[in-house]
C-alpha distance (Angstrom), angle and dihedral (degrees) to the residues before:
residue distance angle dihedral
X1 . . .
X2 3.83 . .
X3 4.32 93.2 .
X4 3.79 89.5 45.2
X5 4.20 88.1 56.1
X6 4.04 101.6 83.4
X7 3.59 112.3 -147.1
X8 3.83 136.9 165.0
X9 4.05 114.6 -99.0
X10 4.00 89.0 -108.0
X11 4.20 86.8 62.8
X12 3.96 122.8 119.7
X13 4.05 84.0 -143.1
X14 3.62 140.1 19.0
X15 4.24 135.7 56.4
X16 3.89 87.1 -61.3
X17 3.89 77.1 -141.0
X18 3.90 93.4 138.2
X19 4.33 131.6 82.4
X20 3.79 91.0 -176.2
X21 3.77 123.6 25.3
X22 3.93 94.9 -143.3
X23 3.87 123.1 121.8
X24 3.35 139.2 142.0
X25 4.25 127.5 -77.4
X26 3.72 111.5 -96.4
X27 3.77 126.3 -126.0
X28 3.96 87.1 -108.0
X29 3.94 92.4 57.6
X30 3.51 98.2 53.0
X31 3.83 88.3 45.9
X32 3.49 91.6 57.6
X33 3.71 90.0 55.3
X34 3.51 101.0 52.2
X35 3.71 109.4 -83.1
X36 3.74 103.1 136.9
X37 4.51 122.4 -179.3
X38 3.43 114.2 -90.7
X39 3.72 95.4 -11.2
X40 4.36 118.7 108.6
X41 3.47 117.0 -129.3
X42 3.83 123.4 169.4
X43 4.08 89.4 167.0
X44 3.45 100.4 89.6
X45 3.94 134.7 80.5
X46 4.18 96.2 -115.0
X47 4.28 84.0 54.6
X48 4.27 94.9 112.4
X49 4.07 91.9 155.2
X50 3.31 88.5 -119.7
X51 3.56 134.6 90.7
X52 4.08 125.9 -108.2
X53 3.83 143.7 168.6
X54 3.59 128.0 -112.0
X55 4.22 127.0 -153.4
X56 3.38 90.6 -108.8
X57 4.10 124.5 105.0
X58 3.69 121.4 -142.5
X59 3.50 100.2 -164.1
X60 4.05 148.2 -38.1
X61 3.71 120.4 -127.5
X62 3.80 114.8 178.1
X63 4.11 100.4 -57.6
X64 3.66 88.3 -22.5
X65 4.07 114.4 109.8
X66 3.83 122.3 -169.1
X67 3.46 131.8 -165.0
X68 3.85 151.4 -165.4
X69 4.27 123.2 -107.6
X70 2.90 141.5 175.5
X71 4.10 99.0 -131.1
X72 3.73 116.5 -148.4
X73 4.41 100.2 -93.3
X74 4.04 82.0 63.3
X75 4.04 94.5 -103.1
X76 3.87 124.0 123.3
X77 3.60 123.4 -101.5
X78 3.75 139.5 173.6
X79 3.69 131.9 -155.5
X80 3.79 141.9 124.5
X81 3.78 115.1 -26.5
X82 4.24 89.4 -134.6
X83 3.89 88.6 73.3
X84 3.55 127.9 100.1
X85 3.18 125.5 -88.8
X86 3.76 143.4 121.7
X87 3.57 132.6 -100.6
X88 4.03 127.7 -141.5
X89 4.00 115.2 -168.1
X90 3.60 121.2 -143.6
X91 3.87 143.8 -161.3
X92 3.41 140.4 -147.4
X93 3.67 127.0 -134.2
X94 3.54 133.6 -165.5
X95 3.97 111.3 -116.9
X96 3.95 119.4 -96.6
X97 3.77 84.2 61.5
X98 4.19 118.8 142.9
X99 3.46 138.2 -168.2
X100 3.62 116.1 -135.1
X101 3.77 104.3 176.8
X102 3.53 139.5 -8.6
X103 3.53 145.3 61.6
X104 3.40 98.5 -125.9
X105 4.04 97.9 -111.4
X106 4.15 126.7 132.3
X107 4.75 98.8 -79.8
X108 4.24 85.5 18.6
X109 3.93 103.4 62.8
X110 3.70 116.2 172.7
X111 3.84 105.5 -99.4
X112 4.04 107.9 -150.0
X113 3.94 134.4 -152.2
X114 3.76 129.5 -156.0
X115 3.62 109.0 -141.9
């Protein structure tokens, strides 16, 4: 549905609900990459060696919230959403997007091109 598709307020479609379109990867995404439950993987481009949370919940029990992470071998863990672990904001860009330089590091950002 359109109000379920969250867009910035300068969007052709979309709630417009949004001032920066930053969030945090989804359980789905890193799936799609490799990330597999309980199972390490360093061999695949979301592996940092550290550990971070996605968006997605796990589960609700009572007051108790759990979440999905990506825990520091690369495999996908859940557990409460007090513990410690880091968090790595994504975007979303529309397709026909390049990279022209840049390897994405802090003093070598990725540089992008609309085609």
């Amino acid at each position: 549905q359109s109000n379920d598709l969250y867009t910035t307020s300068s969007s052709n479609k979309g709630n417009k609900a949004l001032d920066y379109p930053i969030g945090l990867i989804t359980l789905d995404e890193v799936a799609y990459a490799g990330g597999v439950v309980g199972q390490s993987n360093n061999n695949y481009y979301l592996y940092t060696g550290s550990s971070y949370w996605t968006m997605s919940p796990r589960r609700f029990v009572g007051s108790d919230a759990f979440g999905w992470y990506v825990y520091s071998d690369g495999r996908l863990a859940g557990g409460y959403v007090f513990g410690s672990h880091g968090a790595r904001p994504v975007i979303n860009l529309v397709s026909g997007i390049k990279v022209t330089s840049g390897d994405g590091t802090i003093g070598n950002e990725y540089i992008i091109k609309v085609s």
